[in-house]
N, C-alpha and C positions, 0 to 999 in steps of 0.2 A: 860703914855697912857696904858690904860690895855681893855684888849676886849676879846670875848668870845671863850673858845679854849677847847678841847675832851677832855683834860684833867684838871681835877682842880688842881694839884699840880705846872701849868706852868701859867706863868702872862709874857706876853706882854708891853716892856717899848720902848721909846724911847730916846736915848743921842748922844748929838750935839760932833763929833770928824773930826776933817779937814775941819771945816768950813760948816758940810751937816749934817743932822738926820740920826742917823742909827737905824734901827729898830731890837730889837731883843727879845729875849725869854729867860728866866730862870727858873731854878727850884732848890731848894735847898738853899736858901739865908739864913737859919738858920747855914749852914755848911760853912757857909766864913772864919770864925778861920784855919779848915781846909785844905782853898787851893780854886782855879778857876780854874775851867778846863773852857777853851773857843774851842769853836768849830765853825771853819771857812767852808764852803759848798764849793763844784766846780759848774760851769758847766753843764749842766742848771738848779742848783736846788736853796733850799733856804733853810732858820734854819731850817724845818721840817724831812730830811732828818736825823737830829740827834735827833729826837724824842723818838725813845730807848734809844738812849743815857743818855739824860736828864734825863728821867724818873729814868732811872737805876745808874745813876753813882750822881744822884742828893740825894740820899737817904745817901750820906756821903761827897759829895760836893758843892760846889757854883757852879752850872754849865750854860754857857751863851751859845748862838749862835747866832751869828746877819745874818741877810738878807748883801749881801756883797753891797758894793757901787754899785746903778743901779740894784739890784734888789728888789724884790718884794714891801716891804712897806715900804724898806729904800730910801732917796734920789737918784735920779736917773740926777747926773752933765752931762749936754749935750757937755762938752769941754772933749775931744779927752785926753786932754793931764794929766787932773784926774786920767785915769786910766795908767799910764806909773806905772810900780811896785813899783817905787822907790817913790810917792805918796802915791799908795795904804799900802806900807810898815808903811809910817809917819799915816797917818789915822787910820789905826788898830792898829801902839804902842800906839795912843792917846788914844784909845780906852780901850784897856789893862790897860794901865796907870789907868784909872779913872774907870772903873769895877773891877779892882784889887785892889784897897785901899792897896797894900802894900804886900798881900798875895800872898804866893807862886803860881805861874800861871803853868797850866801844858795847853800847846795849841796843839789843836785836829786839823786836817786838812786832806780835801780830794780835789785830780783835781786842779784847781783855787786858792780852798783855800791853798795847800799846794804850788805851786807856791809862792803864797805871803807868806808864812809860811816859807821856807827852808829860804829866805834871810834874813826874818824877823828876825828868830831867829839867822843868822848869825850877823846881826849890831846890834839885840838887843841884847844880850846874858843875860846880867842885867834881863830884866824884863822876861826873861822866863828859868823856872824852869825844866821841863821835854818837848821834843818837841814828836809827836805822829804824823806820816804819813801815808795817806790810799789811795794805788795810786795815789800816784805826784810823779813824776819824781824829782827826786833831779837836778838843775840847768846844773852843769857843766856834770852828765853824761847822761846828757837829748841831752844837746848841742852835746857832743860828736856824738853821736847816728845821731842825726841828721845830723852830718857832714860827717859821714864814714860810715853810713849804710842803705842801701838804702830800706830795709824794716822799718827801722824809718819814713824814709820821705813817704814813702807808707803811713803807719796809718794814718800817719798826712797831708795827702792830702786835709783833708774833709778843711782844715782851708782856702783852696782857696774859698771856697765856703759863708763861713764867712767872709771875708774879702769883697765879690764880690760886686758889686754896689747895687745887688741887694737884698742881702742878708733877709734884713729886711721882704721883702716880701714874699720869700723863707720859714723862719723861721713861720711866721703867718699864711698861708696857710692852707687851710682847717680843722682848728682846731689844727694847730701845729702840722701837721703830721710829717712834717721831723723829729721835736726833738725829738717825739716816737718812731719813725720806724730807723731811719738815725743813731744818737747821740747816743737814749739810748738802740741801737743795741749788743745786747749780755744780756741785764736786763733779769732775770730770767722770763718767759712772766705768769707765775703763781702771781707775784710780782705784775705785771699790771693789776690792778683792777680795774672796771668803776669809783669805788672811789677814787684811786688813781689817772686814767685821772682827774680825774675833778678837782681833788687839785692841779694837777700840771699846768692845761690850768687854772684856776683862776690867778696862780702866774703868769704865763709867757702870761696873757692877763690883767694887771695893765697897766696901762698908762705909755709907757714909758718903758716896763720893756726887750722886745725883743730888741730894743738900746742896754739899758743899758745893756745887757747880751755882745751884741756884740761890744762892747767898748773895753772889755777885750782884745778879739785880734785884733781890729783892732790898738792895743796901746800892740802888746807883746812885751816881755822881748827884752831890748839892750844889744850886747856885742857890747865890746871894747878891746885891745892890751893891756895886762898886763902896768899894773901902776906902772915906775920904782923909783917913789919917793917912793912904800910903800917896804920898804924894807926887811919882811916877805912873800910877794906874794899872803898875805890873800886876800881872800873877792873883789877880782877886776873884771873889766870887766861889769860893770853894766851898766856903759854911754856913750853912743857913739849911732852913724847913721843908725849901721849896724843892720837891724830888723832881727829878729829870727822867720823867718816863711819859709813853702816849696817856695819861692818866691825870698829866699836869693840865691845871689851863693854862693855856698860852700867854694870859695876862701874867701869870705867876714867872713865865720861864724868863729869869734873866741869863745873858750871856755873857760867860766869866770871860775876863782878859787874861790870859795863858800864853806870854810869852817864853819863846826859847832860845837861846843864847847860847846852844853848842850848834857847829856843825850839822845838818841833819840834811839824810837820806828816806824820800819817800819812794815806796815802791808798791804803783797801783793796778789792781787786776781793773779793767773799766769795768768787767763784765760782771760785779759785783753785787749780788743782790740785796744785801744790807744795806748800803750806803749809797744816796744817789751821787753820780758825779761833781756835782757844786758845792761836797765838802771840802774840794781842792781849791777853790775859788777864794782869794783872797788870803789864802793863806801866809802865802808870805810878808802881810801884814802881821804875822802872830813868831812868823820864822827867821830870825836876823841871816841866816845863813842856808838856806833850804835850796835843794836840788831835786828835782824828781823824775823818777822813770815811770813809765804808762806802757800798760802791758794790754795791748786793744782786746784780744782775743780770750784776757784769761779772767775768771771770777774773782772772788774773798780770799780761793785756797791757793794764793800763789806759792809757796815754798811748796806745795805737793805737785802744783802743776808744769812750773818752772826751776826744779831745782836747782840747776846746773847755772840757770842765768843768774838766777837770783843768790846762790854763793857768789859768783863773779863782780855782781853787783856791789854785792857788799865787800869783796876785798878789794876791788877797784879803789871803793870809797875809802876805806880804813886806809889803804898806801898813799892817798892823796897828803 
């Protein structure tokens, strides 16, 4: 599929992984010898949000970014149970798998995407080569956070609201106000351009696509009670009842052990209004290899606010 897009160095494909189309974007397919950089969106956005990126990191790599399942012009699966992570995980390695012909993959991730990215890269380790985070909360000290600190579960109140029956209508209202004013509360309001609104209400007024946004959490991450056949303590807690939202009792929430075993690159806006700063705390308990940049001044939306560092960032790290 290829269609018309502001810049000519990106082209527009589409490939079938977990059974659904995913739509995405690339730029740089000369440079696949190279290496993939993939880059996964959060929240309410979509592959365009890494459009510096591409452009920039495309001029020495293969670089990809799909629409995630359920948004913009990728398939949008009406079953609940699609978006459990432990699906989303299998759908985007098939994915990797088959954009990666073999090459070394370095996976980019913000919000949602990194969500799905911290475990991914924990069960996959194989197919990824350098991992790169930009505000997501790593799993287990997200969980923790959530369990023992009650300005976590403050940020994270809004997801009552997403979950709510009514959600869907909430979200569509008057041109999408909530997402603007509510969600992407803290965006630099310089950033927010009439042009900008309007690319973002095209994406998130696609048929289907406010669902499919809100699939995500109405299907968040499960823990479960450490897994005493695995007799390292890796990587557990994935499956089980117990949902991970402000909705859980806190007796319920256990905190899954999510370690990772590639290379990784955090990169943190402090000024972040979802996540308090002590999700970074201990971290490198969970990270054999972890390095991290702290960006004092900037929010959630670093690739918008810092593009230029935050490409440099990441190819600093990929050349290491």
């Amino acid at each position: 599929m290829q269609e018309k897009t502001t810049h000519k160095e990106l082209s527009h494909h589409k490939l079938t992984a977990g059974g659904i189309d995913l739509h995405y974007v690339e730029c740089g397919n000369d440079n696949h010898s190279q290496g993939v950089v993939v880059f996964l969106h959060g929240f309410p956005e979509y592959w365009g949000t890494w459009h510096y990126q591409l452009v920039s990191l495309g001029k020495n790599y293969h670089c990809i970014a799909p629409d995630l399942p359920g948004y913009n012009l990728s398939d949008k699966p009406t079953d609940n149970d699609f978006y459990k992570v432990e699906n989303l995980i299998a759908v985007l390695a098939e994915f990797i798998k088959k954009v990666a012909s073999g090459q070394p993959v370095y996976l980019v991730a913000h919000d949602w995407g990194g969500a799905i990215a911290w475990p991914l890269a924990a069960f996959n380790a194989h197919l990824i080569d350098k991992l790169i985070i930009l505000n997501a909360a790593h799993p287990s000290t997200f969980t923790r956070e959530m369990k023992y600190n009650a300005e976590q579960r403050a940020r994270s109140a809004y997801i009552h609201q997403l979950i709510s029956a009514d959600a869907e209508q909430l979200l569509s209202a008057n041109q999408c106000q909530y997402l603007f004013e509510q969600i992407m509360a803290g965006f630099d309001e310089q950033l927010l351009t009439d042009e900008f609104k309007a690319r973002y209400l095209s994406v998130w007024q696609q048929s289907g696509a406010i669902n499919g946004m809100l699939q995500y959490y109405r299907a968040m991450p499960q823990l479960a009670t450490s897994n005493s056949n695995d007799k390292k303590g890796e990587n557990e807690g994935q499956e089980n009842n117990h949902r991970l939202s402000p909705l859980t009792s806190l007796d319920d929430i256990t905190i899954p052990r999510i370690f990772i075993k590639v290379p990784t690159l955090v990169l943190w806006g402090e000024a972040d209004r979802a996540f308090v700063p002590n999700c970074l705390d201990g971290l490198a308990e969970y990270v054999h290899e972890l390095n991290v940049v702290r960006f004092p001044h900037n929010s959630h939306w670093l690739q918008h606010e810092q593009p230029a560092a935050i490409s440099q960032e990441i190819a600093n790290f990929i050349k290491r």
